[in-house]
N, C-alpha and C positions, 0 to 999 in steps of 0.2 A: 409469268415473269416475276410475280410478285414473290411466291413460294420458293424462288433461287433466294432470297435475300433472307425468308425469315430462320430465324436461328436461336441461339442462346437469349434468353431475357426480352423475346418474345412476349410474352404474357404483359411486362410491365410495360411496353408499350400502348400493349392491349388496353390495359386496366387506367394507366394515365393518361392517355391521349387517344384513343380507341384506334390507333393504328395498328398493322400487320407488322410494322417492324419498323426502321428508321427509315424516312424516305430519303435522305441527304447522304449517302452511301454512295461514294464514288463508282458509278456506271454509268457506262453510256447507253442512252434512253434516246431512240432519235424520235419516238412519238411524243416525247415531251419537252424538245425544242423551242426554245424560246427568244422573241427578239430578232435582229438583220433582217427583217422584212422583204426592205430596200436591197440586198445584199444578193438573199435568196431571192428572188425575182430576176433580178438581172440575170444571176446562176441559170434561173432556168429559162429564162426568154433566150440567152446566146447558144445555149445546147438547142433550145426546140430549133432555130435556125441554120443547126448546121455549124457551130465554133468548134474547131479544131483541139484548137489550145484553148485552156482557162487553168488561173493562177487564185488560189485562197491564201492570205495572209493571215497570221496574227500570231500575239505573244501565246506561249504555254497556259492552258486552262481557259480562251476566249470561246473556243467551242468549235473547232478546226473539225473535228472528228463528228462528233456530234451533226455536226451541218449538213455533212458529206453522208452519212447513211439518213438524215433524214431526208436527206435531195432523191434519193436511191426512191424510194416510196412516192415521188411526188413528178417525177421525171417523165415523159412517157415518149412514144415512138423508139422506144429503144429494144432492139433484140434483144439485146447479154445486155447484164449490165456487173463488171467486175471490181469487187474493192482491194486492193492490196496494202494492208497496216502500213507497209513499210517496202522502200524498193532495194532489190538485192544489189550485192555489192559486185558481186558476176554477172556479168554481162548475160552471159550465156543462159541463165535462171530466167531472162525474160524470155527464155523457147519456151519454156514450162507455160509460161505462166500467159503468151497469146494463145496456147495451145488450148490450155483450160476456157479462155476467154470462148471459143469456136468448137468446145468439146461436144460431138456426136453422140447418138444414144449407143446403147451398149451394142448392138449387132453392130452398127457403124465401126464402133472401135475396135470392134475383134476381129472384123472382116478388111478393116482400112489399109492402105497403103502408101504410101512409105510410112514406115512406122516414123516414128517420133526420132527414135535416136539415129535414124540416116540422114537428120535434116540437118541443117548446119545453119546458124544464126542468119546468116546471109541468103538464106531461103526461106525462113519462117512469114515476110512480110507477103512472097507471092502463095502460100502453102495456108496464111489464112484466110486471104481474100478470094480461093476456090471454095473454102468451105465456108466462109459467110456467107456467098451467093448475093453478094449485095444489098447485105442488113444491115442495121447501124450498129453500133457497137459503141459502148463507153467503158472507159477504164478509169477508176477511182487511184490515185495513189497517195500515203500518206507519210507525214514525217519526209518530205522529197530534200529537207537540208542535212538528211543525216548520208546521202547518196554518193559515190562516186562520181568523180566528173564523167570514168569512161563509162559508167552506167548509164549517166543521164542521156550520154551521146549518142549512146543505143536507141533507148529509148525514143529519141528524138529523130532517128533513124527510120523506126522501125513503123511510127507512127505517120512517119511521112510517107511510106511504101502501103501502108493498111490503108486502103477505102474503107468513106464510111465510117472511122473511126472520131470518136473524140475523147481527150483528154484531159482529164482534170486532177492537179497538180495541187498539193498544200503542203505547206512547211511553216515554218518560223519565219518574220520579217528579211534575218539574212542568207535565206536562199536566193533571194531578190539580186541581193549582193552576188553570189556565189556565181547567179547566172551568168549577171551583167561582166566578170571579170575573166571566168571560167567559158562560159559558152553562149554570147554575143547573141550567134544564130539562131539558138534555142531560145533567148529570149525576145527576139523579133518575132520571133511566130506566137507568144502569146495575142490573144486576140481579147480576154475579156478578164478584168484583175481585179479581184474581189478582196477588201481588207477588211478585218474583223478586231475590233478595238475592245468594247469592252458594253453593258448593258444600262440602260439606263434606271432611273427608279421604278418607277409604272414595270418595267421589264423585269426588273430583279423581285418585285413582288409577285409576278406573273410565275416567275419559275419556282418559288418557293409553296406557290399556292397550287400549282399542278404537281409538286410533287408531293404533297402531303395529302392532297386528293386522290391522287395513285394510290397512295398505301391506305386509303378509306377516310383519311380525316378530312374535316369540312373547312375550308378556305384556308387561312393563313394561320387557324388554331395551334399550337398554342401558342405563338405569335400573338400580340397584343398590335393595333396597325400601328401605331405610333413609335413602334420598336422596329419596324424594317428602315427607317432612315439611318439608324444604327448597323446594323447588316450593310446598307449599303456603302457607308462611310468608311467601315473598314475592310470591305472589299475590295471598291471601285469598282463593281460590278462587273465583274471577272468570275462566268457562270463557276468555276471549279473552286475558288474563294469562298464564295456562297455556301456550296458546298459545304466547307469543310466549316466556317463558322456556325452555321446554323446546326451545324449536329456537333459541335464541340458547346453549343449554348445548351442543346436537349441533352446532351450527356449529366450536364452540369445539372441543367433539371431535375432526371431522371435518379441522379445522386442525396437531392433534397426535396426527391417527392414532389416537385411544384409540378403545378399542373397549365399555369399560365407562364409566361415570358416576357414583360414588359420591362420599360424602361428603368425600374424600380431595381430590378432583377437583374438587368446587365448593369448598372452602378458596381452593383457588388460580385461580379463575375468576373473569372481572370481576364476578358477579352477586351473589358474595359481600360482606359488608357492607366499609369504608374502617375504620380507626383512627379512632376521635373525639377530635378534638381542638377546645380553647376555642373557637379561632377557627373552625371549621366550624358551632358553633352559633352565633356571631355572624353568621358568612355566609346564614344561613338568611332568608327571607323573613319579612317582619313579622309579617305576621300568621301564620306556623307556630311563630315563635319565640312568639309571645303564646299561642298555643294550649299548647303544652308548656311555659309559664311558670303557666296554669291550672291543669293537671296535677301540677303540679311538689308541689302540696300533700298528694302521695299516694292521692289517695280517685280510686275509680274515678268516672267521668262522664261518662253520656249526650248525644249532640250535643247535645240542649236544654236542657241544665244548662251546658252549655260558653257555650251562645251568652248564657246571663242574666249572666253571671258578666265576658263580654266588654265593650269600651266601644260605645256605643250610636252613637259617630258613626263606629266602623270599619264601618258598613253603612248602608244607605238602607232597609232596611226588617228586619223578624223571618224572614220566609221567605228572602230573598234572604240573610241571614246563615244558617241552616239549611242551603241548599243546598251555600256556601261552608266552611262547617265541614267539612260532610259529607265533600266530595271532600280538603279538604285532610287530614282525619283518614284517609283511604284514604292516601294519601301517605304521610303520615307512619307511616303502620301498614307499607305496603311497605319502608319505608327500616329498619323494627324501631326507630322511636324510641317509637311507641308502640305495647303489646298491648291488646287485644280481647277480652271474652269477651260469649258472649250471655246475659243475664238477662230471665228471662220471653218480650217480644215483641219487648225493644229490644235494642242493642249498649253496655256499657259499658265506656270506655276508661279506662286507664291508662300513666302513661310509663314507658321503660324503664328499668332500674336502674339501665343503664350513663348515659343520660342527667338519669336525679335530680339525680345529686351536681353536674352542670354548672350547676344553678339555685342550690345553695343558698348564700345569704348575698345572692342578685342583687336 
């Protein structure tokens, strides 16, 4: 696995850090999975039990994907076990694709009968549970918000007619939506809803430390420890963040020879915060400025305290302001204009001190 990655400028890895190559390269690694514990657990306690339906949430980059093939490996009682990236937009693409899930060995196939293409979508559900013979079966799907509705209905269809199967579903937050508004019934039958928010510290030095171990270097090198509360501050520990900081810091290394990475070092690193000045908060987009003008009143508040308090014609609907808050308050949380803490089940924000005083008298 290792040898897919190394490439050009190899050796300087080598010679600086004793690694095979950058471990912070966007792949999906499901043996180096980190963090949801509690998440994966449940994941796998409602599948060993027979759950039909299960739902995975969360924003882009929390680790949707990642989860889901490391579950694959950890899963068991299960005959097939199928992942599909992404679900087609043609109905009719799910004959393929139970087909594969129940595919015979090769004499089987050459010798079988009705071929494939006399079957008709409306028979695929009794056409697999002959050839299952009553095994369990699970089907991985991902990206499920980017789906047709008449996809999903198939889908939901098909899965009702399959014995023995279960289903496990992940998208984005507003597939949630999509369901609830789109197909009602579909989502009554989920039975077990797993949401993935974001990593905590101890977690996010967890996965920086297994992946620099992957590629041979020892613990959190060249990380200095004191430097990962930094990593975490402007990721929100958001595994794909992580990511992308921690090898935009070793770039920056790798360009000035350093061999360590401490606090010293991100002072004077692009990823470190700008001087604030008037006009950078004038510069800001409307509606971030409007958000941190919310804020401005001191009291910490929940995205949906955020959105009542907003004007009602900056959006076309309630959820579609929710979703916009949301990402843009990650935003603004990464830039440190506003902090975070979690109370009870929600996140409640507040602006940062240095950007208070830019509001007041405004």
């Amino acid at each position: 696995m290792k040898k897919e990655l190394i490439g050009e400028g190899s050796e300087k890895y080598m010679k600086l850090f004793g690694w095979d190559s950058s471990p912070f390269v966007f792949k999906i690694l499901p043996d180096l999975f980190v963090g949801y514990e509690s998440e994966m657990q449940s994941l796998i306690g409602s599948l060993s039990n027979g759950s039909k339906f299960t739902l995975i949430l969360g924003p882009t980059g929390s680790g949707k994907t990642t989860m889901m093939k490391n579950m694959i490996n950890k899963i068991q009682g299960y005959a097939r076990v199928f992942y599909v990236p992404k679900p087609p937009n043609d109905p009719d693409d799910w004959k393929r694709i139970f087909a594969e899930i129940v595919r015979p060995g090769f004499l089987s196939r050459l010798f079988s009968r009705p071929k494939m293409h006399d079957i008709t979508i409306y028979e695929i559900g009794e056409w697999v549970n002959k050839r299952s013979r009553g095994k369990r079966l699970l089907l991985l799907v991902d990206e499920c918000h980017e789906s047709t509705q008449e996809s999903l209905e198939w889908l939901r269809t098909l899965a009702d007619q399959v014995e023995n199967l279960s289903l496990v579903l992940a998208g984005l937050p507003v597939f949630e939506k999509k369901l609830s508004e789109e197909l009602e019934t579909f989502r009554r039958r989920i039975e077990t809803r797993v949401e993935l928010t974001n990593l905590t510290l101890t977690e996010t030095r967890e996965l920086i430390k297994k992946r620099i171990e992957w590629m041979g270097g020892e613990d959190v090198k060249p990380f200095a420890s004191n430097s990962i509360q930094f990593i975490y501050d402007r990721t929100n520990g958001f595994p794909r963040e992580i990511l992308r900081v921690c090898n935009e810091l070793v770039q920056q290394a790798l360009d000035k020879n350093m061999s360590t990475i401490d606090p010293e070092f991100m002072l004077k690193s692009s990823l470190y915060e700008k001087r604030i000045s008037i006009d950078s908060v004038e510069e800001l987009p409307y509606r971030q400025r409007s958000i941190l003008k919310i804020l401005s009143c001191g009291a910490e508040m929940t995205p949906t305290q955020i959105v009542h308090e907003m004007d009602p014609k900056d959006y076309s609907d309630v959820g579609n302001a929710a979703r916009s808050v949301n990402n843009i308050l990650r935003r603004l949380s990464r830039d440190n204009m506003v902090t975070r803490e979690r109370k009870g089940k929600a996140y409640k924000y507040k602006i940062s001190p240095k950007f208070q005083t830019m509001f007041i008298n405004t």
